[in-house]
GUPAGU-445249 format. One record per residue (C-alpha): residue in one letter; z, y, x. Coordinates in steps of 0.1 Angstrom, whole numbers, plus 5000, padded with zeros to 4 digits. Layout:
<rs>
<"a", <Z, Y, X>>,
...
</rs>
This chain:
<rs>
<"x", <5000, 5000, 5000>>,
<"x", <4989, 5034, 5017>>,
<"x", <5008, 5066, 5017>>,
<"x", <4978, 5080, 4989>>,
<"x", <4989, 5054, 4964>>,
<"x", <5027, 5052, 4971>>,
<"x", <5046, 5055, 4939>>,
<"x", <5084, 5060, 4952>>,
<"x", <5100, 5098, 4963>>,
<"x", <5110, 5098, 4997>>,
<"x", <5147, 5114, 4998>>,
<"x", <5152, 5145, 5026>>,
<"x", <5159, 5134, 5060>>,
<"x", <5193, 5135, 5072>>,
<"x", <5211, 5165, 5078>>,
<"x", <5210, 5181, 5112>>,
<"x", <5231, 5170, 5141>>,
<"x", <5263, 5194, 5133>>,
<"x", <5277, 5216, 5164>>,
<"x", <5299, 5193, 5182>>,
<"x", <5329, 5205, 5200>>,
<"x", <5321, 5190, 5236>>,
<"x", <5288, 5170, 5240>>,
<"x", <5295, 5137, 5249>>,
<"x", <5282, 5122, 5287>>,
<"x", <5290, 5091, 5306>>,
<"x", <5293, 5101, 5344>>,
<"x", <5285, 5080, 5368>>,
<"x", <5311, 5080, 5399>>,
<"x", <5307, 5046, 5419>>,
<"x", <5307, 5051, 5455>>,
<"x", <5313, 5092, 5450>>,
<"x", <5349, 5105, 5461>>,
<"x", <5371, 5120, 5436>>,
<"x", <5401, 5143, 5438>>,
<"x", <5432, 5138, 5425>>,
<"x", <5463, 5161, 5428>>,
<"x", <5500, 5149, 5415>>,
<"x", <5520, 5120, 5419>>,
<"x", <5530, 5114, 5381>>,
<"x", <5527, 5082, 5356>>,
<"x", <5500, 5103, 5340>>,
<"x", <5483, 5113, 5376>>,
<"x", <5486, 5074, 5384>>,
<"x", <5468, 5063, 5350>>,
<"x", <5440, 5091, 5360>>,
<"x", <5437, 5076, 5392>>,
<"x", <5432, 5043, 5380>>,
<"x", <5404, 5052, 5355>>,
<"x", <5388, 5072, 5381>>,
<"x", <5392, 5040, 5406>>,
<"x", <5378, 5014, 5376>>,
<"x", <5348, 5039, 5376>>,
<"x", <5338, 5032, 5407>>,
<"x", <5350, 5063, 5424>>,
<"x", <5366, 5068, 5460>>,
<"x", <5398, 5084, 5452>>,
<"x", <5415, 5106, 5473>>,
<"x", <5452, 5111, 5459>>,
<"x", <5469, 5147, 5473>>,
<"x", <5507, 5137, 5468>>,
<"x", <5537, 5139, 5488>>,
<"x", <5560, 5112, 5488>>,
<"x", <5588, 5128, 5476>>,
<"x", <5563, 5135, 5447>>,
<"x", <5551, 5099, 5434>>,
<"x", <5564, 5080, 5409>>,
<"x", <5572, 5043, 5397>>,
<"x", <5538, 5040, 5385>>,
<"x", <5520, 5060, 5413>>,
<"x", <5538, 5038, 5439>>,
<"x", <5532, 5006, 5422>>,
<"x", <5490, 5016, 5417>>,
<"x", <5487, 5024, 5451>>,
<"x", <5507, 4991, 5464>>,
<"x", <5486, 4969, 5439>>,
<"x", <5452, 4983, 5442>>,
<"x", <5430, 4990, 5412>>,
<"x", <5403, 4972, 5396>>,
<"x", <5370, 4987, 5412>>,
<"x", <5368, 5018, 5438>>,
<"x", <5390, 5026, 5459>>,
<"x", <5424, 5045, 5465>>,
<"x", <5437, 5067, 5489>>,
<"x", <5465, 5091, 5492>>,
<"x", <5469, 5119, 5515>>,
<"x", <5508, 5134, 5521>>,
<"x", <5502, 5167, 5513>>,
<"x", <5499, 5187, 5484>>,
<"x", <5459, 5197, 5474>>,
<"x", <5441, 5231, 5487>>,
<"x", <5408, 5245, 5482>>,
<"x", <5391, 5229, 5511>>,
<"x", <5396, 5189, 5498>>,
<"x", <5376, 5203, 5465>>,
<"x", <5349, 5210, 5480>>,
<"x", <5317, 5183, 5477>>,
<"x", <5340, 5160, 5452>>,
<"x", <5321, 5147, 5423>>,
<"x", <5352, 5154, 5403>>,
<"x", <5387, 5169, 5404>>,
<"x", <5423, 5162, 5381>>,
<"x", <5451, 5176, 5388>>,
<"x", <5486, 5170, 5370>>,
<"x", <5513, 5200, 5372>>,
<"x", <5537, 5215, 5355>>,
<"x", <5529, 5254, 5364>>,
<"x", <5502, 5270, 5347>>,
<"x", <5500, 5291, 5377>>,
<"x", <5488, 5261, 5398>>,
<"x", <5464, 5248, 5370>>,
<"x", <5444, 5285, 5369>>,
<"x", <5446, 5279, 5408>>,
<"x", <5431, 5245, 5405>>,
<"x", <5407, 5258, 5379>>,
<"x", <5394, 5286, 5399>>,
<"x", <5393, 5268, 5432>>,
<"x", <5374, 5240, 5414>>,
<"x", <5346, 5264, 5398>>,
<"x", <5343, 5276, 5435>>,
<"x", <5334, 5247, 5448>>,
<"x", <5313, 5238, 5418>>,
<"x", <5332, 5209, 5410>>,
<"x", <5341, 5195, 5374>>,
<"x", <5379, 5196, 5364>>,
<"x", <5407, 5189, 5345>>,
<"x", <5443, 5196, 5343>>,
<"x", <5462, 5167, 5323>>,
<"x", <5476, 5181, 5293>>,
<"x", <5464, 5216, 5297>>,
<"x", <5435, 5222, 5277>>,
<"x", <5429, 5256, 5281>>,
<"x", <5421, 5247, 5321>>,
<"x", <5397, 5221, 5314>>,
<"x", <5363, 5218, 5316>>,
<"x", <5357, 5182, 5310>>,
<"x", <5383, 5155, 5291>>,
<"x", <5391, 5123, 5295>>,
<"x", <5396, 5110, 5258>>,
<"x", <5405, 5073, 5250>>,
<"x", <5383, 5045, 5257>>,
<"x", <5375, 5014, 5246>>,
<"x", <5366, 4995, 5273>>,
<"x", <5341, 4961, 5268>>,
<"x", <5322, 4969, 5300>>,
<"x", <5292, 4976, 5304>>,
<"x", <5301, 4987, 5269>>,
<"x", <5325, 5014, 5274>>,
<"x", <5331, 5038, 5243>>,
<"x", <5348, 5070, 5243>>,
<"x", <5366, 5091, 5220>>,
<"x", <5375, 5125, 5218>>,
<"x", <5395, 5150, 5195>>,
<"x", <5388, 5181, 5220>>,
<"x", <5425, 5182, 5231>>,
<"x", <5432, 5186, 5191>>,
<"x", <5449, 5156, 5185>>,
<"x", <5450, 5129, 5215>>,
<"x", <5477, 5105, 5187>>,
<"x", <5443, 5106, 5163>>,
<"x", <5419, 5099, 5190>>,
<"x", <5446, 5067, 5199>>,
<"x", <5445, 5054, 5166>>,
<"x", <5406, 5057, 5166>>,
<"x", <5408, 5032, 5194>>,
<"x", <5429, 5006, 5179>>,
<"x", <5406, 5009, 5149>>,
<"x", <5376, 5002, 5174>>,
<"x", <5392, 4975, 5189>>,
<"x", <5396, 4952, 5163>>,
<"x", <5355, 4958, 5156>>,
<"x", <5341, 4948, 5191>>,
<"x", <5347, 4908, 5201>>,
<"x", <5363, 4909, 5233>>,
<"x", <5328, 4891, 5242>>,
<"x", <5308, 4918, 5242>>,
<"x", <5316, 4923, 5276>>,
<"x", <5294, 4891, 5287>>,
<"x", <5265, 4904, 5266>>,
<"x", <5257, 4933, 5279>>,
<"x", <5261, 4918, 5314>>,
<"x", <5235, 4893, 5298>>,
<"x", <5217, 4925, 5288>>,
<"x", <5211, 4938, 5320>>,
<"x", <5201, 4904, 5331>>,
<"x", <5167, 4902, 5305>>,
<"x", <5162, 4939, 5304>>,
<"x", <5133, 4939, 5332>>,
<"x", <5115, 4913, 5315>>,
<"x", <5116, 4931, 5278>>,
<"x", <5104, 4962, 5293>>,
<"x", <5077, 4944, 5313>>,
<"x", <5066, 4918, 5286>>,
<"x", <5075, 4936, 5250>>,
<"x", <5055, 4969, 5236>>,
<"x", <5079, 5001, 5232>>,
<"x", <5087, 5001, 5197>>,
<"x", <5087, 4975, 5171>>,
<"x", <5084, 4946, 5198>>,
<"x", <5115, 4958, 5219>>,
<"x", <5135, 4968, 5188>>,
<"x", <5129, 4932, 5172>>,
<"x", <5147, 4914, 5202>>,
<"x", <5175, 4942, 5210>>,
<"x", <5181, 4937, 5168>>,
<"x", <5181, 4900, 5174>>,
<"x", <5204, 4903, 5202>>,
<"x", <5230, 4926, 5192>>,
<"x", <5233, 4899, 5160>>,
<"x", <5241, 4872, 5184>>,
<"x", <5265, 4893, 5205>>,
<"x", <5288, 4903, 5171>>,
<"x", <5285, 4864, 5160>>,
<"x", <5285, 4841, 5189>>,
<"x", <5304, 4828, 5222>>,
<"x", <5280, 4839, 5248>>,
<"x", <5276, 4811, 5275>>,
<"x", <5262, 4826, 5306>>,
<"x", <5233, 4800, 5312>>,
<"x", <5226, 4789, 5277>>,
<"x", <5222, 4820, 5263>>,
<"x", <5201, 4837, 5290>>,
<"x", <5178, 4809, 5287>>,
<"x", <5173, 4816, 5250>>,
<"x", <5174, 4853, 5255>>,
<"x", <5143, 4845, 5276>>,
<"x", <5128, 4827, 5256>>,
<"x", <5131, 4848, 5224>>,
<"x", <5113, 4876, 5248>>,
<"x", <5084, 4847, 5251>>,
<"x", <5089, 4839, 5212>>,
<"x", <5082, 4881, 5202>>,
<"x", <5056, 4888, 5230>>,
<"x", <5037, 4860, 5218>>,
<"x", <5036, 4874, 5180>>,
<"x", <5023, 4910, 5177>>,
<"x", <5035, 4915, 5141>>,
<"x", <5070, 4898, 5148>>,
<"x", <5099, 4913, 5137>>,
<"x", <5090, 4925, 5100>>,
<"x", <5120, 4913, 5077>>,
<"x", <5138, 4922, 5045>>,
<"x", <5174, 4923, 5044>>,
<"x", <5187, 4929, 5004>>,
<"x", <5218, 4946, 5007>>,
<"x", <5247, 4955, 4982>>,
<"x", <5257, 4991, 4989>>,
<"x", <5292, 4983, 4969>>,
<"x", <5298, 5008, 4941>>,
<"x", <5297, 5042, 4960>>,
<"x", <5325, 5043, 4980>>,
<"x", <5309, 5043, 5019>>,
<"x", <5340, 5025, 5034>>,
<"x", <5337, 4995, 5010>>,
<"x", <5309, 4983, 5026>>,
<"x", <5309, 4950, 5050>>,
<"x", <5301, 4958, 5085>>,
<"x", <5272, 4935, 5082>>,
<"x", <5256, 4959, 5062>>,
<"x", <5263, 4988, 5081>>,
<"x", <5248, 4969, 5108>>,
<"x", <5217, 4965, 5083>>,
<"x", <5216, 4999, 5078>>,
<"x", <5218, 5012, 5112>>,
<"x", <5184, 4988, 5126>>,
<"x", <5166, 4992, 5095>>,
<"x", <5129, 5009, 5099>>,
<"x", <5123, 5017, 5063>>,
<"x", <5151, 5017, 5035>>,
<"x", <5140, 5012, 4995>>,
<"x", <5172, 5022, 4979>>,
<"x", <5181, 5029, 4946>>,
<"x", <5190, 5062, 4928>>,
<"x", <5227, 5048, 4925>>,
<"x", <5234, 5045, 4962>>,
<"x", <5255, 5075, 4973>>,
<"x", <5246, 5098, 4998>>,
<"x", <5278, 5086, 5019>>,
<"x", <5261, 5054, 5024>>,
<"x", <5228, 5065, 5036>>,
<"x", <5240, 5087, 5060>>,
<"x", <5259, 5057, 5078>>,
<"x", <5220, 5040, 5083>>,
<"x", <5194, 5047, 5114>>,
<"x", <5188, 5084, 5115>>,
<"x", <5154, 5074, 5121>>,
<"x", <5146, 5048, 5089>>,
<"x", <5123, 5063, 5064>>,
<"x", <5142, 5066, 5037>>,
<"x", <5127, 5056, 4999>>,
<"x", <5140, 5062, 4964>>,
<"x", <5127, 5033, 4943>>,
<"x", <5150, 5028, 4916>>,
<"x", <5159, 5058, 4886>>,
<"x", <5189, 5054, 4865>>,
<"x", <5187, 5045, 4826>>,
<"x", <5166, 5071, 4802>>,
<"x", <5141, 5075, 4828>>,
<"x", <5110, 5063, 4838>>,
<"x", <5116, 5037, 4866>>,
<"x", <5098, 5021, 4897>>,
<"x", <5076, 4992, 4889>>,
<"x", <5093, 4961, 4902>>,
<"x", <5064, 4950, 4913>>,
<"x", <5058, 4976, 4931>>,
<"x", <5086, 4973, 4951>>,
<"x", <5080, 4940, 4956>>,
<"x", <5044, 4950, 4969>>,
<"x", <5058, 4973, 4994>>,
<"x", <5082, 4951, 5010>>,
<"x", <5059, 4931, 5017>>,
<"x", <5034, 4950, 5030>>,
<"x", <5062, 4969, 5057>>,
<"x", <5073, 4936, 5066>>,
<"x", <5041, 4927, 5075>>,
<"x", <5035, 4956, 5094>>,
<"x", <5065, 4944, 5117>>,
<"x", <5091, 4965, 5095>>,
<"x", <5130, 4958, 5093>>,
<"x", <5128, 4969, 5056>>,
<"x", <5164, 4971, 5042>>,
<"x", <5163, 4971, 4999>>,
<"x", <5199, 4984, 4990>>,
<"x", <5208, 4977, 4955>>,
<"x", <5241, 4996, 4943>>,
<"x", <5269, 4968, 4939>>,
<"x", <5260, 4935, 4950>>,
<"x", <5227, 4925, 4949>>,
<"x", <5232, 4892, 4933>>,
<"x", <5250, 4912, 4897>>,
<"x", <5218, 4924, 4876>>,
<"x", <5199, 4936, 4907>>,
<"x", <5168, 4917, 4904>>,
<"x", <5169, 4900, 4937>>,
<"x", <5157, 4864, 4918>>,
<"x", <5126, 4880, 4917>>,
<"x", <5121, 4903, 4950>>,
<"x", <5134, 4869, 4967>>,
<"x", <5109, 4850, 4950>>,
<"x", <5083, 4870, 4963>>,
<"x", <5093, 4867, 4997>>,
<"x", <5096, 4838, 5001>>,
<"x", <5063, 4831, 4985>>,
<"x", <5050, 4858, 5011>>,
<"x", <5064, 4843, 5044>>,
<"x", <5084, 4871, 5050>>,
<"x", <5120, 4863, 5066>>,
<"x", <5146, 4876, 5046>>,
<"x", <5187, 4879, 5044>>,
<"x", <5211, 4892, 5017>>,
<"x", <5241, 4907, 5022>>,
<"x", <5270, 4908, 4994>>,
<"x", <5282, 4943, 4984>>,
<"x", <5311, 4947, 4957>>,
<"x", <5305, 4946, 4929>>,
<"x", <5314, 4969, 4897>>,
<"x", <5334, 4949, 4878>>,
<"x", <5358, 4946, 4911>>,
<"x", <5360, 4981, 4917>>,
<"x", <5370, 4987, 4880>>,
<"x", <5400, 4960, 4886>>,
<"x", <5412, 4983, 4915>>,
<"x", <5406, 5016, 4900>>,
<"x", <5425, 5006, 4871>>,
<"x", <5451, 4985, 4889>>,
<"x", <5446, 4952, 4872>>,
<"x", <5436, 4915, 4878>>,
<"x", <5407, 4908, 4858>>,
<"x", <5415, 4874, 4857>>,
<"x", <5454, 4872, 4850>>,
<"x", <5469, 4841, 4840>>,
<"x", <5487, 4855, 4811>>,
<"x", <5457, 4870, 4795>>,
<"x", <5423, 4858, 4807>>,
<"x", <5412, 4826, 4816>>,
<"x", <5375, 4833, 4819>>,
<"x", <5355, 4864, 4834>>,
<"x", <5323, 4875, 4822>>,
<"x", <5297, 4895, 4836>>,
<"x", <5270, 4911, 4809>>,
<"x", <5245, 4932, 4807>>,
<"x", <5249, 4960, 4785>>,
<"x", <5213, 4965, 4775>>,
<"x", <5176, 4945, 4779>>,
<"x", <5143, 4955, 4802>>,
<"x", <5135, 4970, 4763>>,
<"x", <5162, 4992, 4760>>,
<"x", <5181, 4972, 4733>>,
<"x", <5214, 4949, 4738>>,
<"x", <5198, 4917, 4754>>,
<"x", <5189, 4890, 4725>>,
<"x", <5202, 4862, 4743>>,
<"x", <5240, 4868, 4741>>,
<"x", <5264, 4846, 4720>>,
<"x", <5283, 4875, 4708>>,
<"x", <5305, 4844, 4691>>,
<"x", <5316, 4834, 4726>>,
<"x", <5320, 4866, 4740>>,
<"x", <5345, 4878, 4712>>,
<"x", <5370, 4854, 4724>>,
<"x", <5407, 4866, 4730>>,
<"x", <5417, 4850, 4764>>,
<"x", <5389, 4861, 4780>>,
<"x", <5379, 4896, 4801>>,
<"x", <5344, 4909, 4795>>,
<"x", <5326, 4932, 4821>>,
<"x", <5295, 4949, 4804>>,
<"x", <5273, 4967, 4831>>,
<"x", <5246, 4994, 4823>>,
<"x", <5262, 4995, 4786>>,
<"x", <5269, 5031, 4781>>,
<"x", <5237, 5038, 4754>>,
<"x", <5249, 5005, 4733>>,
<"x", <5286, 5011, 4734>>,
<"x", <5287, 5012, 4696>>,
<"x", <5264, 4986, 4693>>,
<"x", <5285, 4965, 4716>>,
<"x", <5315, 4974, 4698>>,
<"x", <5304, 4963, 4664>>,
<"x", <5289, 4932, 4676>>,
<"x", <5321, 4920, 4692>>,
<"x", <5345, 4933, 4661>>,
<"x", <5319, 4912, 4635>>,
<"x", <5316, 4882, 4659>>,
<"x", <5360, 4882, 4655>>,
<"x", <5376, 4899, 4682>>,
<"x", <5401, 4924, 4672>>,
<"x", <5390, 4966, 4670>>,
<"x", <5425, 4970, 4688>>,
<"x", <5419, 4949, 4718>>,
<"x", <5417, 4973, 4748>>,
<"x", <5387, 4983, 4764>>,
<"x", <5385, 4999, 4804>>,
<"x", <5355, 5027, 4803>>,
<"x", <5341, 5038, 4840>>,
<"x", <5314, 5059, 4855>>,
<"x", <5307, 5068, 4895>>,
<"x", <5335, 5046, 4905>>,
<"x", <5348, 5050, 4942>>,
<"x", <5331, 5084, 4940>>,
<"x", <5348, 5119, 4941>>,
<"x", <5340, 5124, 4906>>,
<"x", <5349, 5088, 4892>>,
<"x", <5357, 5091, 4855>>,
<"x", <5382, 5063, 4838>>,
<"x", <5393, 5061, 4804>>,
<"x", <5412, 5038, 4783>>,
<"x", <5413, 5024, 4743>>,
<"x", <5405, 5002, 4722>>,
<"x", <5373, 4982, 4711>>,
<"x", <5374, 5009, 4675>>,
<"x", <5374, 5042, 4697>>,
<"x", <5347, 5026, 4722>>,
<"x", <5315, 5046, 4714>>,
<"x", <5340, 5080, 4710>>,
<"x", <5352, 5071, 4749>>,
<"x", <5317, 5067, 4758>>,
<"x", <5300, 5098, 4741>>,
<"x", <5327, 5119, 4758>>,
<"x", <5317, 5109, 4793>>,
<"x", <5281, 5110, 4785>>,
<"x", <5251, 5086, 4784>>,
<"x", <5240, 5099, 4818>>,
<"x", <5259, 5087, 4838>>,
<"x", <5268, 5047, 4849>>,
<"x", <5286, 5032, 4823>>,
<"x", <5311, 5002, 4828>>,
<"x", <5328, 4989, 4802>>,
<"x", <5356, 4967, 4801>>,
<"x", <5368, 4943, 4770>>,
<"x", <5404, 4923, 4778>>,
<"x", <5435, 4922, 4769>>,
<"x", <5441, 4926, 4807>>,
<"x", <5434, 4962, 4802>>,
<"x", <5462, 4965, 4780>>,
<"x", <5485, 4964, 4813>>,
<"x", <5469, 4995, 4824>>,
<"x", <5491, 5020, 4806>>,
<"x", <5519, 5009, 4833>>,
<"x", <5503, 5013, 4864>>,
<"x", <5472, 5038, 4860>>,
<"x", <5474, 5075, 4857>>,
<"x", <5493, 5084, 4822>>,
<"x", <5469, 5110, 4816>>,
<"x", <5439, 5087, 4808>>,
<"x", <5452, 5061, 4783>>,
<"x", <5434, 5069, 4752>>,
<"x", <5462, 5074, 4721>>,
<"x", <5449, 5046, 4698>>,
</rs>
C-alpha cells in the first residue's frame, strides 16, 4: 500500500528533546592520569571510580589526612587503573595536563581555589558536595559493564537519583555484563557483513531479546551470534515482524517491560485512538507513528486495511508494532490480524496488556471474583460490528446473581443492556460499576444500580469509553472507594 492510497492519519511526531539540565557524556579516562585532592571516605570512593575507569590516579593527601577507607583503597588496590598518592596537599602545578580533577574539602575558600586553578589549566572539575564549584558531576551509576548507566539529579537531589538506581537494578540481569562483552566480540563482523539500517537493527533487536532472557554462555552464544549475522546477511528483507501489543488501559506504567521493549525497536506503530499519549511517548523516537483505530460514533479504519498494511511493512523488512488499548486478546480483533499473518508468512508475537475489566477492579477497590458474591466472571461486549447489542448473548445466563459481568464498549446501549438484564430476571437493585479513561488523569467512576444505569451513563457522556460493571461485588464498593461517587439509589 503506497503513501497515495494510505487510509490512516499519522499522529505528530514527538515532542522536541526538552532543555536538559547538564547534557549527558561518558568520558573515557583509561590510561590518562587524574587528580585527586582529600583523604576522606568520600575522596576514597571518587578515587576508586576514577581508578575502575581506567584512570592513573594521582591522590594529593597527607597522611595525617586519610581516612579508614582511603587507607584501606590504597592498601587493597582498585579494580582497574591505577592508584597513587603523593604526601602533600594539591597546588596548581599537579593540575595542569590532567584529564580530570576532584577535590574534597570542607572550605569554600579552597573549592573556588581549586575551581579557578582548574579552569587555568583547562582541566574539568569537581568539588564533592559543592555544586556551585562544579563543572561536571558524578551522579549514581549502574554498573553492568560495558553497560554502564548514569543518573543525574544536577546536585538537586543525589537520595532521588539513589533510588533511581535501585529501581534500575532490579531491571538489568546481572548478565548483561557478558553480552555486551559478546557485543564487542561480533560487532566487526555486523558492520562488515550487514547493510546500515534495517539489516543491523534486525540482529542488535534479536540480540538485545536474548541478553534480557537468557544465560549467556561465552562460546555457545557467540557461535549463534555468528551465525544469526550469516542467517540476516543472507535474507535482504529479513527482519520484517509484527508484534500485537496491549497498551493496558492508559496508565503508561502499567505496561510490561516486554512491551516497552516492543515499543522502543519498533519501525512503524499502527495504534489505536484509545492508546494515550503517555504510552507513545515511551516508544522509538524514530517509529512512524499511525492512528488506525477511531472510537465508537465515528467512521473507523477498515480492518482489512490494517491487515493489508502490516503486511505490506513487514515485508518491506519493518518491525511493525499494532498496539491495541487493553489486552489485545479482550475484543481487539487479533483472531483475525493473526489470521492474516500467519496466512502471510510474516513472523509475529503478542504481548498481554491489562485489561479493562482489571483496572476497573482496582480503581474501585474490589475482587471481581469474590467468593462470597461471584463465582463466574464474564467478559461482554456491549454492542455488535452494526451498532446494536450483539445478537448472540443469552441474556438468560448473563442475569444470574452470583456472577460479575464486565460489559466493554457499552456506553450507547446502557439502557438497552439494563432492560435486557432486568426482563431476563436479575434484580434493578443489583449494583452496577460505570467507568471511562481509567488510569488516566481524567478517569471518571460512578456507582448504582442496574435501574439508574442509563441516568449514570448519559451523565458521563456517550463519547467517551464506557465500562460497565453488573455484580453484587460492586455492592462492597461503598466501603472502600471514594464516598463521593456512590450513586444514592
Amino acid at each position: 500500500m503506497n503513501d497515495e492510497t494510505q487510509p490512516f492519519e499519522d499522529r505528530a511526531r514527538p515532542e522536541r528533546l526538552g532543555a536538559l539540565s547538564v547534557l549527558p557524556v561518558f568520558l573515557s579516562l583509561a590510561g590518562r592520569r587524574a587528580v585527586l585532592a582529600g583523604g576522606s571516605a568520600a575522596a576514597a570512593w571518587k578515587a576508586e571510580m576514577l581508578a575502575a575507569s581506567g584512570a592513573q590516579v594521582e591522590i594529593y593527601a597527607p597522611s595525617d589526612d586519610l581516612s579508614d577507607e582511603m587507607t584501606e583503597l590504597l592498601a587493597t588496590g582498585a579494580a582497574a587503573g591505577s592508584l597513587t598518592r603523593l604526601d602533600r596537599p594539591w597546588d596548581a602545578a599537579c593540575l595542569k595536563g590532567a584529564a580530570v580533577a576532584v577535590l574534597d574539602c570542607e572550605s569554600e575558600a579552597e573549592a573556588q581555589a581549586f575551581a579557578c586553578s582548574a579552569r587555568e589549566a583547562g582541566t574539568p572539575w569537581n568539588v564533592v558536595d559543592k555544586p556551585a564549584f562544579c563543572q561536571f558531576r558524578f551522579g549514581s551509576v549502574v554498573n553492568r559493564s560495558p553497560v554502564v548507566v548514569g543518573i543525574s539529579t544536577d546536585g538537586a537531589a543525589p537520595i532521588l537519583g539513589q533510588a533511581i538506581r535501585r529501581r534500575i537494578e532490579t531491571l538489568l540481569p546481572p548478565t548483561l555484563s557478558a553480552w555486551g562483552r559478546l557485543a564487542a566480540k561480533v560487532r566487526a563482523e555486523v558492520m562488515e557483513r550487514l547493510a546500515p539500517g534495517g539489516q543491523r537493527r534486525a540482529f542488535w533487536e534479536r540480540f538485545t531479546d536474548a541478553a534480557f532472557t537468557r544465560r549467556v554462555e561465552d562460546a555457545d552464544e557467540e557461535s549463534q551470534a555468528r551465525g544469526l549475522v550469516s542467517e540476516i546477511a543472507a535474507a535482504p528483507s529479513s527482519g520484517g515482524r509484527v508484534t500485537l501489543v496491549g497498551a493496558g488501559p492508559g496508565e503508561a506504567e502499567l505496561l510490561t517491560l516486554k512491551a516497552v521493549r516492543a515499543l522502543q525497536s519498533a519501525d512503524v506503530i499502527l495504534f489505536d485512538d484509545l492508546v494515550s499519549d503517555d504510552v507513545l511517548e515511551l516508544a522509538r523516537r524514530e517509529a512512524k507513528r499511525m492512528l488506525v483505530g477511531k472510537r465508537g460514533g465515528r467512521e473507523s479504519c477498515r480492518q482489512e486495511d490494517i491487515n493489508a498494511t502490516m503486511v505490506s511493512l513487514a515485508k518491506a523488512g519493518r518491525h511493525v508494532v499494532r498496539l491495541k488499548s487493553g489486552d489485545v486478546a479482550v475484543f481487539g480483533r487479533a483472531g483475525e490480524e493473526l489470521a492474516e499473518l500467519k496466512r502471510e508468512g510474516i513472523p509475529v508475537e503478542t504481548v498481554p496488556g491489562i485489561t479493562a475489566a482489571s483496572a476497573m477492579a482496582s480503581a474501585f477497590g474490589v475482587s471481581l471474583t469474590h467468593r462470597d458474591h461471584a463465582s463466574e466472571l464474564r467478559l461482554v461486549t456491549g454492542h455488535s460490528r452494526h451498532g446494536d447489542l450483539p445478537d448472540n448473548v443469552d441474556w438468560q445466563d448473563l442475569a444470574r446473581a452470583h456472577a460479575t459481568t464486565v460489559f466493554y464498549m457499552g456506553g450507547r446501549m446502557a439502557g438497552r443492556i439494563a432492560e435486557k438484564l432486568v426482563a431476563s430476571g436479575l434484580s434493578p437493585k443489583t449494583p452496577v460499576a460505570v467507568a471511562s479513561n481509567l488510569s488516566r488523569a481524567d478517569e471518571v467512576r460512578r456507582l448504582g444500580t442496574l435501574a439508574s444505569l442509563a441516568g449514570i451513563v448519559g451523565e458521563i457522556g456517550y463519547d467517551k469509553p464506557i465500562l460497565i460493571g453488573v455484580g453484587h461485588v460492586f455492592g462492597e464498593c461503598e466501603a472502600v472507594a471514594d464516598p463521593r461517587l456512590a450513586e444514592a439509589v
